[in-house]
N, CA, C and O of each residue as an XYZ file, in Angstrom:
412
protein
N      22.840     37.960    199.139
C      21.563     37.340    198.843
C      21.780     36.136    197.926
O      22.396     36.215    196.864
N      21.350     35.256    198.304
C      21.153     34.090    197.706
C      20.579     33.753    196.192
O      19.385     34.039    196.112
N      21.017     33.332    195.236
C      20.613     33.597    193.863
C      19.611     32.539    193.764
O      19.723     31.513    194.434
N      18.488     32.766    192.840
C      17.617     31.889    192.791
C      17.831     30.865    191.754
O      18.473     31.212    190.763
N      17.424     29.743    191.824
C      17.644     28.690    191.006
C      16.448     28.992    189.352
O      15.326     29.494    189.283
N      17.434     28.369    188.178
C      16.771     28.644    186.641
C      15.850     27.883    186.606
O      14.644     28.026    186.405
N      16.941     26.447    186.966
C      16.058     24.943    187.015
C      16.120     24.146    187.971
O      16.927     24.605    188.780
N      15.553     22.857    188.441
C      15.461     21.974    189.164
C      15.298     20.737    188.355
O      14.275     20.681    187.672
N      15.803     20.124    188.328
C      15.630     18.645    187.339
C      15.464     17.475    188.609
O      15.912     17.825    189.702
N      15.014     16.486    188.535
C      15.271     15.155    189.280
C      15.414     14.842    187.704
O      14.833     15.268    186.706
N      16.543     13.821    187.948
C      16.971     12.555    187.363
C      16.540     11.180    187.089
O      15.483     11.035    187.702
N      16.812     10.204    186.528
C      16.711      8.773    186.832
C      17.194      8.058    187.927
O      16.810      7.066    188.546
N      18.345      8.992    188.018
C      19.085      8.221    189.195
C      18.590      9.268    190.482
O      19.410      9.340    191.398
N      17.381     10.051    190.633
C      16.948     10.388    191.666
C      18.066     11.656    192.546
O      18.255     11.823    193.751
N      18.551     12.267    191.527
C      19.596     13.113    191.902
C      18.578     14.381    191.330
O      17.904     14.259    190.308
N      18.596     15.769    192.286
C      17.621     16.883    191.706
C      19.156     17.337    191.135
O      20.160     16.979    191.750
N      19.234     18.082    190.015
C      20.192     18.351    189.311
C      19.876     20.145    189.015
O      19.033     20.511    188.196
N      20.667     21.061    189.792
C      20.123     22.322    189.564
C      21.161     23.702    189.068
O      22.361     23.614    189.329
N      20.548     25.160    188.232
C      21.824     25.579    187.822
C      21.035     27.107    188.186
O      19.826     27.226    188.384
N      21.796     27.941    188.208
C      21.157     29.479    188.533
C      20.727     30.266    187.325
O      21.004     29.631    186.307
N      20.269     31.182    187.122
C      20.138     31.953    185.828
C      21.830     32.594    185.470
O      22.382     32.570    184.370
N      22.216     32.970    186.361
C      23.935     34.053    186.006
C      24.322     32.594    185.190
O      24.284     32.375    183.979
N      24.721     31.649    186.348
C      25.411     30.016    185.490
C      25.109     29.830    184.081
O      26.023     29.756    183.260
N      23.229     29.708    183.569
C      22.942     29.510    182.789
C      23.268     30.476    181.593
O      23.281     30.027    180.446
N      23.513     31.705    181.832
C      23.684     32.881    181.053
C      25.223     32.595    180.931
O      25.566     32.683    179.752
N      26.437     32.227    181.918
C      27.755     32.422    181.243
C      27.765     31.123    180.453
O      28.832     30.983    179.856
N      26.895     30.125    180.268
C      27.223     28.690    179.715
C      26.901     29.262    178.232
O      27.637     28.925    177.304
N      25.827     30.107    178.013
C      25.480     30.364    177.269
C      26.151     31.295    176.460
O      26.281     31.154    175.244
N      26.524     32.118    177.026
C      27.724     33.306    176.321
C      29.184     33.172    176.224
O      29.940     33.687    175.400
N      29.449     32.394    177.206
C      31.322     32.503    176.904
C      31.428     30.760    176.767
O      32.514     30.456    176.272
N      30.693     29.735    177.039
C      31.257     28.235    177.117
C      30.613     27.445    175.832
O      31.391     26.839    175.095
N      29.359     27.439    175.577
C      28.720     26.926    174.706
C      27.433     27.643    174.364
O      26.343     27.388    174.874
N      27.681     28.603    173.411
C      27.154     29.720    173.242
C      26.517     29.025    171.908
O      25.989     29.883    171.201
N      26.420     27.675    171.358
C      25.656     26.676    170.506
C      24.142     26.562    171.213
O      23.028     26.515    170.691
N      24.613     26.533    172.792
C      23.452     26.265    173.590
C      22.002     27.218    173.746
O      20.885     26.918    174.166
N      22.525     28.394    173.249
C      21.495     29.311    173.763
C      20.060     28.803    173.292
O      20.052     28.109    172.275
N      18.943     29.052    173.868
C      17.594     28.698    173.498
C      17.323     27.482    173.432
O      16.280     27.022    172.967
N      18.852     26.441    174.198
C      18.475     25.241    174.171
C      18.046     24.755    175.534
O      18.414     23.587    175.658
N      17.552     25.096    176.368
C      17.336     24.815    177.814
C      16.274     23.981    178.000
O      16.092     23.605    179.158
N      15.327     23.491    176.927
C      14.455     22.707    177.178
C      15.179     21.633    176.713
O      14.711     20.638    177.266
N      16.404     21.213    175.717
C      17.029     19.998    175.614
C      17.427     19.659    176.685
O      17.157     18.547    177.138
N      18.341     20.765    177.492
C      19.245     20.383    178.933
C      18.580     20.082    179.480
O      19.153     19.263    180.198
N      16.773     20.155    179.987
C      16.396     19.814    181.203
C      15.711     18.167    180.498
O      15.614     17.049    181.005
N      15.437     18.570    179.484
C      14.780     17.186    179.094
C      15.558     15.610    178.847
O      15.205     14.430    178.834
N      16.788     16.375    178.673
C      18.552     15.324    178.488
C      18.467     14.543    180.047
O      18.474     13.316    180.142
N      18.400     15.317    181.047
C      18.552     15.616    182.644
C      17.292     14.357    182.942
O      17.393     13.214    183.386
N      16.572     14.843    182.658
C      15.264     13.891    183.119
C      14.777     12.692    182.618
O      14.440     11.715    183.286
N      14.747     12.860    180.916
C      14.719     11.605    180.417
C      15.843     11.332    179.099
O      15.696     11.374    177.878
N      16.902     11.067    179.893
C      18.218     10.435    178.834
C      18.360      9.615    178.226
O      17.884      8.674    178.860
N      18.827      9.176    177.085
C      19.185      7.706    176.407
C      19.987      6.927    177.564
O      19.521      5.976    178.192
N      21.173      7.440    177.731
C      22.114      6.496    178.927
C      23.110      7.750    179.794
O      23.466      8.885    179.475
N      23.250      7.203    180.582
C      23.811      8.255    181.509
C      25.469      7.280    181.793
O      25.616      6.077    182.012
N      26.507      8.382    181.672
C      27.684      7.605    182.130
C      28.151      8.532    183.152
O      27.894      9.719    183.354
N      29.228      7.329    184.003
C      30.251      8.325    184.890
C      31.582      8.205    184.440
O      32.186      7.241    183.971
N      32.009      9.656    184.730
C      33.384      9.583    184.010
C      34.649      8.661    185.341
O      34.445      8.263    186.488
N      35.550      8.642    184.701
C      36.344      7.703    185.545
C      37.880      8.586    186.375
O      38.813      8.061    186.983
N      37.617     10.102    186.069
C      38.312     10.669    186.723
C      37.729     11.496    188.356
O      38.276     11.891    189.385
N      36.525     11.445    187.884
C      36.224     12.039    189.379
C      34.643     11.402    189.789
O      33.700     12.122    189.463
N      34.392     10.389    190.327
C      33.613      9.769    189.977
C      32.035     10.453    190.437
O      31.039      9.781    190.168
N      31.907     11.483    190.969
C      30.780     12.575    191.189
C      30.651     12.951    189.766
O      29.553     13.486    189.920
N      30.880     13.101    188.531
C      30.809     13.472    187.486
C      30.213     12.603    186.535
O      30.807     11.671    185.994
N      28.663     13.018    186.278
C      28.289     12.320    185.412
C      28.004     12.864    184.055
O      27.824     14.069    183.880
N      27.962     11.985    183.090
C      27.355     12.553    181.502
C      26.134     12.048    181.588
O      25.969     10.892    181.976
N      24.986     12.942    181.194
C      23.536     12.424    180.368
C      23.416     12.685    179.032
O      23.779     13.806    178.677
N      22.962     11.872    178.134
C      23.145     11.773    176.607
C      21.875     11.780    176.542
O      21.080     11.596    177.464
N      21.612     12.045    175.178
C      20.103     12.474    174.372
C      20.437     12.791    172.928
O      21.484     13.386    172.673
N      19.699     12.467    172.086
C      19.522     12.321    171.005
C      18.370     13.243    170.733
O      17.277     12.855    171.144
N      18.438     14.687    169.954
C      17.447     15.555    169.240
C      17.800     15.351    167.830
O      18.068     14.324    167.206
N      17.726     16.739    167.439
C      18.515     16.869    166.193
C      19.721     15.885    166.042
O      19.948     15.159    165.074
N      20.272     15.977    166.912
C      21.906     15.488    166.988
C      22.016     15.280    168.938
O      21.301     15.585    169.893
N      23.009     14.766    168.787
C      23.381     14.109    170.090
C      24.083     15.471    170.877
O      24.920     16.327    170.589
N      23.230     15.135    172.026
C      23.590     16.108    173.361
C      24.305     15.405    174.572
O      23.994     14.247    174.852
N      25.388     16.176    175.396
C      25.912     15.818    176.424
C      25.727     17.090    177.301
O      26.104     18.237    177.062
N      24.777     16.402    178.816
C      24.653     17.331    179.453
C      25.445     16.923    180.797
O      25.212     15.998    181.576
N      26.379     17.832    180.820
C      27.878     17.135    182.116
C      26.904     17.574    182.980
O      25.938     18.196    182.538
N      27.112     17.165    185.005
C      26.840     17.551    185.939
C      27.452     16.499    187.274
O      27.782     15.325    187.104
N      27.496     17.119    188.390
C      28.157     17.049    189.298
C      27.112     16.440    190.321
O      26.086     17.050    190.619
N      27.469     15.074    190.892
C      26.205     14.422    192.036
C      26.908     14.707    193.347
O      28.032     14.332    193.682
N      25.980     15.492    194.071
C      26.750     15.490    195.640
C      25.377     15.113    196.451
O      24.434     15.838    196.770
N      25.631     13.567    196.691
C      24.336     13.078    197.268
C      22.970     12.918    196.591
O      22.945     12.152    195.628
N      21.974     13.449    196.903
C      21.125     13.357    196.044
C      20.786     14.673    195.260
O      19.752     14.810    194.605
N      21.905     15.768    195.414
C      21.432     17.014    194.676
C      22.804     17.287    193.773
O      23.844     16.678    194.022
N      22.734     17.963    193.032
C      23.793     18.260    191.965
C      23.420     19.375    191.207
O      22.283     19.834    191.105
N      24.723     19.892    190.539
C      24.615     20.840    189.517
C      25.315     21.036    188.329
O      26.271     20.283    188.140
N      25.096     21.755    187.607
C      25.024     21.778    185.993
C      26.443     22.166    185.745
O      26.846     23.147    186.371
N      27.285     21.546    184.917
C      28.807     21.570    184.716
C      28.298     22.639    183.460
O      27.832     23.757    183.679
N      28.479     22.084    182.207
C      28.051     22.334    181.383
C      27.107     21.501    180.230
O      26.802     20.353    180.552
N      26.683     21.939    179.073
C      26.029     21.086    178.327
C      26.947     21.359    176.998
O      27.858     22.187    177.016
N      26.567     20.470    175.682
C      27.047     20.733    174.380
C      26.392     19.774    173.409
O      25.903     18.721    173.817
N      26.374     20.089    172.239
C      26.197     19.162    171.330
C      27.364     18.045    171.087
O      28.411     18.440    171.599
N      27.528     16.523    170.338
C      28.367     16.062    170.642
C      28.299     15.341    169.510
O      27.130     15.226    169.142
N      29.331     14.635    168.579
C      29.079     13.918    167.906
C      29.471     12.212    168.320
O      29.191     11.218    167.650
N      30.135     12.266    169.520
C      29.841     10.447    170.147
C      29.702     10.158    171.524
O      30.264     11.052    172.156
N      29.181      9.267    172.308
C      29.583      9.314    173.456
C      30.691      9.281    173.749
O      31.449      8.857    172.877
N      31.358      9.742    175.212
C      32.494      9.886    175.488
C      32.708      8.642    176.494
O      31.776      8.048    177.036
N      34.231      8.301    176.682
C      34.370      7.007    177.615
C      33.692      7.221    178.771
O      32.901      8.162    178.712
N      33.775      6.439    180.168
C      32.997      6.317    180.900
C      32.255      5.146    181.568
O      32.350      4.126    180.886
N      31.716      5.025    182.427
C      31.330      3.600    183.038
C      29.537      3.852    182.725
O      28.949      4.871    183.088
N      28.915      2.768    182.034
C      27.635      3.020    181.711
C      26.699      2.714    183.135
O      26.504      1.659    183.738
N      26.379      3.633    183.303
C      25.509      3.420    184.742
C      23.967      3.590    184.655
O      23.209      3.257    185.566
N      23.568      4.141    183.473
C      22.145      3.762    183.226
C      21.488      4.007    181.492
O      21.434      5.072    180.877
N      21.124      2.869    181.108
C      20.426      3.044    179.805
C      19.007      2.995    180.030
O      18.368      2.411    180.905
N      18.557      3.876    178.869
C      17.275      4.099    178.986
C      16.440      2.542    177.828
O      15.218      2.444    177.715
């Protein structure tokens, strides 16, 4: 059976960006367990970002940045116009990358 989706984001760049509840639960417990109770940053990072970069090793891989408390990086993967959630974290700079959209 097919797992149901947590979230659905569209993007700026018109990419729906999506992650499951299990996904969202191991990001949360074993990867960036900073994140928990933060899921309204990740979707809000996702939708409306400061600048979005692509990294230069795999170029389906983008960063979305946001500024709350402190600066967020929410990684994710574009395959066409749909994608999904790598991981997220708090961050203290942007990381290199090709700037592909400022807000």
């Amino acid at each position: 059976m097919k797992e149901e989706f947590y979230f659905k984001i569209k993007t700026p760049l018109k990419v729906e960006i999506t992650t499951t509840y299990s996904y969202w639960e191991y990001l949360i417990t074993k990867k960036h367990p900073i994140m928990k109770d933060k899921e309204d940053i990740v979707k809000s990072t996702l939708e409306f970002p400061d600048e979005i970069r692509q990294i230069k090793i795999d170029k389906n891989v983008f960063l979305y940045y946001k500024k709350f408390d402190r600066l967020y990086c929410v990684v994710v993967k574009h395959l066409e116009k749909e994608g999904f959630l790598i991981t997220a974290y708090p961050t203290d700079k942007v990381k290199e990358g090709d700037l592909i959209w400022l807000k």
